[in-house]
GUSERO-264120 format. One record per residue (C-alpha): residue in three letters; z, y, x. Coordinates in steps of 0.1 Angstrom, whole numbers, padded with zeros to 4 digits, always signed. Layout:
N
ALAZYX
...
// end
This chain:
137
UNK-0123-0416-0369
UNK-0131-0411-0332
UNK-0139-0440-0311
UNK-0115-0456-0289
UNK-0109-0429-0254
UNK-0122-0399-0274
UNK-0100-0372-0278
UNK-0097-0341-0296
UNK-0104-0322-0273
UNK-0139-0340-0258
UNK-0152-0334-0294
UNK-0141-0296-0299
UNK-0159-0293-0265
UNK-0190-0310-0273
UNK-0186-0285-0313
UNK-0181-0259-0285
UNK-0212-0262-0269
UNK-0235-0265-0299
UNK-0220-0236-0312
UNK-0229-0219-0279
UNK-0261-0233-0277
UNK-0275-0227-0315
UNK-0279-0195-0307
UNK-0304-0198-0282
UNK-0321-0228-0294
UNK-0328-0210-0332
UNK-0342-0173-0315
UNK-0361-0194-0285
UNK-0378-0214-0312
UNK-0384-0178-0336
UNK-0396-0164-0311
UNK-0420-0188-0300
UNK-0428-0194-0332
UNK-0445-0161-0335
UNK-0457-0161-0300
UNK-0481-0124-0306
UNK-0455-0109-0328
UNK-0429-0115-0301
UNK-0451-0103-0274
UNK-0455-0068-0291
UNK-0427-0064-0301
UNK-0410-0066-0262
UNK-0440-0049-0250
UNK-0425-0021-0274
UNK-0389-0024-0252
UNK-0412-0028-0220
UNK-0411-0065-0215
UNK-0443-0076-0200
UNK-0459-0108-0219
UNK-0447-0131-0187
UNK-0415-0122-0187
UNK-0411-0126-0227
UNK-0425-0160-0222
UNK-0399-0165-0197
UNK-0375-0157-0218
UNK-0383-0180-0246
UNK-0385-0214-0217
UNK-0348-0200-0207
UNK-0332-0200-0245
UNK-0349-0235-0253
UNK-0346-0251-0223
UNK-0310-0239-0208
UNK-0302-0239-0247
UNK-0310-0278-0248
UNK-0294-0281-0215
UNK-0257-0268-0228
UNK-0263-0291-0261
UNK-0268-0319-0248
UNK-0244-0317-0214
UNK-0269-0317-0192
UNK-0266-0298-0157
UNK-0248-0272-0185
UNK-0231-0256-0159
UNK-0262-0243-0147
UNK-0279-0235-0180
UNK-0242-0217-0189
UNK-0248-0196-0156
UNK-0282-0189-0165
UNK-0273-0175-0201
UNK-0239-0161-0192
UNK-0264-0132-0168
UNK-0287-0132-0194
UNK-0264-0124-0225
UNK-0250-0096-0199
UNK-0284-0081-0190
UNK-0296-0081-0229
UNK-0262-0060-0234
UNK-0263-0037-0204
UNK-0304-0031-0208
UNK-0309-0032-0244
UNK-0275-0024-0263
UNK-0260+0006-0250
UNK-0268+0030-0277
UNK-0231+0031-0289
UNK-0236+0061-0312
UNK-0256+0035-0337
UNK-0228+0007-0349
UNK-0253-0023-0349
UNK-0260-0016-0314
UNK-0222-0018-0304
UNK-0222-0047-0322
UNK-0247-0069-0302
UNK-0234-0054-0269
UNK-0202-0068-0278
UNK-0214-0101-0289
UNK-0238-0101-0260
UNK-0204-0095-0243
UNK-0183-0124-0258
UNK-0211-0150-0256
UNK-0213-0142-0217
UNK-0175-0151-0219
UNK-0183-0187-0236
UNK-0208-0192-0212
UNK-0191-0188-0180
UNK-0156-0202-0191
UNK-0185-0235-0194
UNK-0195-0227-0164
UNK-0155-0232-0152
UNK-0147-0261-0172
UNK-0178-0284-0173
UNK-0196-0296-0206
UNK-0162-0320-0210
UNK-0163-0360-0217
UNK-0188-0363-0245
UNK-0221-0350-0223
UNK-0246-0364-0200
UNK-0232-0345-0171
UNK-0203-0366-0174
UNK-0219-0396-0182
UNK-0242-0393-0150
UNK-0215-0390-0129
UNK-0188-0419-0143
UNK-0222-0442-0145
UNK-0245-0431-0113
UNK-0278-0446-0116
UNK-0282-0469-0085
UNK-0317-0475-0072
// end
C-alpha cells in the first residue's frame, strides 16, 4: 500500500530511475573493481588511463545522482551525451549484430536519460524534497 499523497505514478518514476541508473552504478563499480584490467583494456580502444578513470567517477557518481533524485537532471544530462558518444565512438560497426545492438541501446538509454532530463526525477526524490522543504539558515 502506498502512503498517503503517493501516487502511481511518483513510484513508477522513482522504478524508472533505478532502472536507468543500475546500469551505470553495476559497470562503474566493475569497472573499478578491476581498476588495471579496465585501464588496458580502454587503452586497447584508445582511452587514456585519466579519462577511463573519469569515466568510472561519471557512472557512479551521476548513477547515484539519478537513484536517489538528486540534481538528476544534471546527472541525466551528463549520461544522456555520454550513452550517445559510447554509440557514435565505439558502436558503429553495424556489419557485426552485437555491435548494432549496443548502438541501439546506447541509443534508447540516451532517450531515458533526457526525457529525465524534461520531466524531473518526480515526487519521490531529493530534488523534490529540497525544493518543497528548502533548508533555511
Amino acid at each position: 500500500m502506498m502512503a498517503k499523497g503517493t501516487h502511481l505514478a511518483d513510484v513508477l518514476m522513482l522504478f524508472s530511475r533505478l532502472l536507468l541508473a543500475w546500469i551505470f552504478l553495476h559497470e562503474g563499480f566493475t569497472l573499478a573493481a578491476n581498476l588495471d584490467g579496465t585501464i588496458a583494456v580502454m587503452a586497447k580502444l584508445g582511452v587514456n588511463a585519466p579519462l577511463a578513470l573519469a569515466t568510472i567517477a561519471l557512472q557512479i557518481c551521476a548513477g547515484i545522482s539519478i537513484a536517489f533524485g538528486f540534481y538528476a537532471r544534471l546527472g541525466a544530462l551528463a549520461l544522456g551525451i555520454f550513452c550517445l558518444l559510447t554509440a557514435v565512438l565505439f558502436h558503429t560497426n553495424f556489419a557485426n549484430q552485437n555491435e548494432l545492438l549496443h548502438f541501439e541501446k546506447d541509443l534508447a538509454i540516451a532517450g531515458g536519460m533526457f526525457a529525465l532530463v524534461v520531466g524531473g526525477a518526480g515526487n519521490l526524490s531529493f530534488d523534490n524534497l529540497m525544493r518543497t522543504h528548502p533548508i533555511k539558515l
